[in-house]
Backbone as CSV, one residue per row, in Angstrom:
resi,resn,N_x,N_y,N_z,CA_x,CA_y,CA_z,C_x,C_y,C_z
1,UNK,14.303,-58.671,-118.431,14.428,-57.285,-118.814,13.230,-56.471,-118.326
2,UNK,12.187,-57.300,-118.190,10.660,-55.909,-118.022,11.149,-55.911,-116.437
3,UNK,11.723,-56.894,-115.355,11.930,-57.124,-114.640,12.328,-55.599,-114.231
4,UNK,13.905,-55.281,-114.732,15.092,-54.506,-114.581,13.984,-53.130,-114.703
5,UNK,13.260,-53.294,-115.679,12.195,-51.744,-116.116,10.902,-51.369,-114.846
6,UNK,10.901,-52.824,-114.621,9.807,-52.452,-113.734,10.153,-51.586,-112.335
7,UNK,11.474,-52.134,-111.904,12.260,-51.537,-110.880,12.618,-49.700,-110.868
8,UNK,13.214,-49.944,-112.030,13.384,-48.618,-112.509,12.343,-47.850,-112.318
9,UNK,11.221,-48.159,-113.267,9.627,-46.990,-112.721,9.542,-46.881,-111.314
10,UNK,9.666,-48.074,-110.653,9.159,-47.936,-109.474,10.259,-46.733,-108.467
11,UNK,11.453,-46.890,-108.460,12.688,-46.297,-108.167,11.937,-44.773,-108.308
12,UNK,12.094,-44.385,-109.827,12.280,-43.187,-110.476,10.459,-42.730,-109.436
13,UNK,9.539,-43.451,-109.389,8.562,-42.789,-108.747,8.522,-42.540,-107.590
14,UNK,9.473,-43.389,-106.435,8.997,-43.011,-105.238,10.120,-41.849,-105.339
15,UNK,11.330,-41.464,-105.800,12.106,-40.703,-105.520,11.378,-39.221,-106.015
16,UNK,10.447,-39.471,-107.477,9.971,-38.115,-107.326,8.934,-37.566,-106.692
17,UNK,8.528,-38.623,-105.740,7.032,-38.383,-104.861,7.409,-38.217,-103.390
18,UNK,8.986,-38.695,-102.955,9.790,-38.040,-102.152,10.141,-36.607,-102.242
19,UNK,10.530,-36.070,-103.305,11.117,-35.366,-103.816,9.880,-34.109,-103.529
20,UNK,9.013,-34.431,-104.087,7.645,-33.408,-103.800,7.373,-33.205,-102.171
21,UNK,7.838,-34.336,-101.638,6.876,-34.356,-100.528,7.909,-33.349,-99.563
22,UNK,9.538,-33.183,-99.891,10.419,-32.873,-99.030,10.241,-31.262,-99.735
23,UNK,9.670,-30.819,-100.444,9.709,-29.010,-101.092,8.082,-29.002,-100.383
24,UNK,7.297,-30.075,-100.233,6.168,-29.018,-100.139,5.934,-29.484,-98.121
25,UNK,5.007,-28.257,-98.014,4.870,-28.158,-96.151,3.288,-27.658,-95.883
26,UNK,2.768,-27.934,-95.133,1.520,-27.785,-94.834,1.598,-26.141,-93.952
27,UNK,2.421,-25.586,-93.741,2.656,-24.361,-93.256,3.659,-23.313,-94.162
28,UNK,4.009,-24.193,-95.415,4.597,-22.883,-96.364,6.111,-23.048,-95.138
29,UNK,6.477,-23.795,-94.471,7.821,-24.283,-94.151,8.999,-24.679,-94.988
30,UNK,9.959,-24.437,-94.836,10.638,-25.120,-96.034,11.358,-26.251,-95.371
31,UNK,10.917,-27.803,-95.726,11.916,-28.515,-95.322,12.732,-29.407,-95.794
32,UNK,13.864,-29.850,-95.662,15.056,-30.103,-96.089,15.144,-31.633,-94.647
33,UNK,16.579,-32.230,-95.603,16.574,-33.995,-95.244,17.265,-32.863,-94.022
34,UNK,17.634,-33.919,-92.785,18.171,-33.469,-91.208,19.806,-33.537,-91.833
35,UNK,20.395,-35.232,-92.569,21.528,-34.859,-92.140,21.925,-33.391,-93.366
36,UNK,21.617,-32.742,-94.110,22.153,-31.426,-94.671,21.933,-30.322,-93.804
37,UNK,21.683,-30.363,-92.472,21.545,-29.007,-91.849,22.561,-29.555,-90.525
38,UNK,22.872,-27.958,-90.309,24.073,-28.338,-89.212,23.695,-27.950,-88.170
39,UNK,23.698,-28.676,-87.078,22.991,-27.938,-85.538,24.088,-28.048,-84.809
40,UNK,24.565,-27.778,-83.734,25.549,-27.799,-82.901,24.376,-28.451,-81.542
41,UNK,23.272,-28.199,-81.444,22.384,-29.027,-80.398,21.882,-30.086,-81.163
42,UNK,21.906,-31.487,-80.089,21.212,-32.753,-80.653,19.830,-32.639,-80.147
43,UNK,19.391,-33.270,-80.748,17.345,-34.020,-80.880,17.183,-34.070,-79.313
44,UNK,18.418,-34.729,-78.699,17.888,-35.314,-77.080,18.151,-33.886,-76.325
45,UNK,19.110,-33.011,-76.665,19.099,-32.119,-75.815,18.081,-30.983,-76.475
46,UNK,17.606,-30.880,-77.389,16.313,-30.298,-77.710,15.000,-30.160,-77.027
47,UNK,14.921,-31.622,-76.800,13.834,-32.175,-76.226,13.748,-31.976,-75.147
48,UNK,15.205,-32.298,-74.165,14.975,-31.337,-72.815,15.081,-30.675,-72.576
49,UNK,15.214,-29.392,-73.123,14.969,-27.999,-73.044,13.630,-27.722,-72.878
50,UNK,13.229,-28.382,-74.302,11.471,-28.274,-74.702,10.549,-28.469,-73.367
51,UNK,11.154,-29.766,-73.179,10.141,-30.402,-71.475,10.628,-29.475,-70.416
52,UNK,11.850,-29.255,-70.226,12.078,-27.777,-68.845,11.287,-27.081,-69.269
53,UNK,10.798,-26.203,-71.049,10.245,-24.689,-70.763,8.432,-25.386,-70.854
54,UNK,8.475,-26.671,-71.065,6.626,-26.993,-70.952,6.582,-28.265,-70.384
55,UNK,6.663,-28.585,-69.369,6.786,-30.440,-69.036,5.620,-31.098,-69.603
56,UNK,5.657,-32.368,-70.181,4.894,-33.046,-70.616,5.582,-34.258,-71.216
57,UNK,4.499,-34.830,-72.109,5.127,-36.100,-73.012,5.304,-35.218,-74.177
58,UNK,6.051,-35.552,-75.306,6.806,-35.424,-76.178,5.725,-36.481,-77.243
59,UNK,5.146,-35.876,-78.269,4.471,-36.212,-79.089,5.129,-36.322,-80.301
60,UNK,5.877,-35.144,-80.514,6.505,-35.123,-82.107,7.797,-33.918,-82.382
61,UNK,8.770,-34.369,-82.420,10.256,-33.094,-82.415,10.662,-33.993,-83.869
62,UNK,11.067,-32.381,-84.724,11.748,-32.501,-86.219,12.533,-31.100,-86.145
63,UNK,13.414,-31.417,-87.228,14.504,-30.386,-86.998,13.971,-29.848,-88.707
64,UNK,13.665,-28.791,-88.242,13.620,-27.730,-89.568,14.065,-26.636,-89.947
65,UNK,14.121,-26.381,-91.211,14.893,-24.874,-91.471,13.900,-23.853,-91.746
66,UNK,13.737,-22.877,-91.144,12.580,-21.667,-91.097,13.195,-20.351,-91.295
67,UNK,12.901,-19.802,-92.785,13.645,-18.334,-92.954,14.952,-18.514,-92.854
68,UNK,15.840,-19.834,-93.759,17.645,-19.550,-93.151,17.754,-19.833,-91.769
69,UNK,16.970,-20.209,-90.303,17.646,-20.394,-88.925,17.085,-21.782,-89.077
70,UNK,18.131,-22.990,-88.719,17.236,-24.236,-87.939,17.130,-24.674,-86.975
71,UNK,15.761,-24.882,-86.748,15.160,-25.047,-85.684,14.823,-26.754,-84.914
72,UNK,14.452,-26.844,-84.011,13.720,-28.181,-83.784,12.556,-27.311,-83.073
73,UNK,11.362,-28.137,-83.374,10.689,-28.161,-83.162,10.029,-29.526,-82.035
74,UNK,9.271,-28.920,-81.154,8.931,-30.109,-80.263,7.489,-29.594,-79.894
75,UNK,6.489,-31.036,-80.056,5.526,-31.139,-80.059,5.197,-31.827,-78.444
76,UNK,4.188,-31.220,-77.911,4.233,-31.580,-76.046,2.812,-31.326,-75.662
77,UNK,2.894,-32.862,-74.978,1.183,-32.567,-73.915,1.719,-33.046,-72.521
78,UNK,0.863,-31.930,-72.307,0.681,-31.495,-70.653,-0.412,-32.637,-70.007
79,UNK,0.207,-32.723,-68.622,-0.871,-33.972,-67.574,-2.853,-33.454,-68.536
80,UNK,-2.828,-32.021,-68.463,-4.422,-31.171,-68.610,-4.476,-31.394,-70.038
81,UNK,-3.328,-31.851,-70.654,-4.037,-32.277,-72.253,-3.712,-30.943,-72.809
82,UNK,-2.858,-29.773,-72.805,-2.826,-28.997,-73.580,-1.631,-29.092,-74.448
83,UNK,-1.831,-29.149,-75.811,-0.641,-29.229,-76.938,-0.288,-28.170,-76.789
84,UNK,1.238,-27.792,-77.010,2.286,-26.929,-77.355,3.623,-27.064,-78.123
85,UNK,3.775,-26.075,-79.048,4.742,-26.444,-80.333,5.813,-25.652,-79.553
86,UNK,7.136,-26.205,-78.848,8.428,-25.466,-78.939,9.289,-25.654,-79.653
87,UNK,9.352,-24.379,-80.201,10.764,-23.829,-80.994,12.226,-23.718,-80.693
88,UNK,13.080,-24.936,-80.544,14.544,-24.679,-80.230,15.390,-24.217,-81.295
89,UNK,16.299,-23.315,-80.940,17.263,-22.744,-81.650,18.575,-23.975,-81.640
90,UNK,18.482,-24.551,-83.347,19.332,-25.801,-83.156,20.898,-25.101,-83.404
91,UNK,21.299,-23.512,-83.474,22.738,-23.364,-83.331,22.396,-21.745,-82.626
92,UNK,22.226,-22.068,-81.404,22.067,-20.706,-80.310,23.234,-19.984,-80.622
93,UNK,24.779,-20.258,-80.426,25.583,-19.631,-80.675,26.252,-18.702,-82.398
94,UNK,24.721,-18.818,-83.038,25.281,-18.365,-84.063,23.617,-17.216,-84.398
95,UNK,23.291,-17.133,-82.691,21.851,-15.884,-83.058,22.489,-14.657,-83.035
């Protein structure tokens, strides 16, 4: 039985330390799990957009919701080492 309890705490804590971690954003972002948002563009065709408008390596792309529009975001370094955050419009046909 402490067994069954111990599980439980543990359960009930990571879900509310999930739970915090998915409302709060280091930019006052609001973000939300991927599959509840609807994009009509995927992650891979995000990404090559991102690299056509900045070529580089691809450091870090997440799909977020900003003000009601979602976005992906793609994180990119250049051969010269310069970071750049692009902003894809994950449902263009609905700007």
């Amino acid at each position: 039985m402490k067994r069954v309890h111990t599980f439980s705490l543990l359960g009930a804590s990571v879900l509310l330390l999930t739970s915090v971690g998915l409302a709060m954003s280091e930019d006052g972002r609001e973000k939300v799990t991927v599959a509840s948002l609807p994009t009509s563009v995927t992650m891979e065709e995000a990404i090559k957009t991102a690299t056509t408008q900045f070529p580089g390596k691809v450091l870090e792309a997440e799909l977020e919701s900003e003000d009601g529009k979602v976005i992906y975001e793609v994180e990119i370094v250049n051969a010269t080492g310069e970071i750049r955050e692009v902003e894809i419009d994950a449902n263009p046909e609905k700007s």
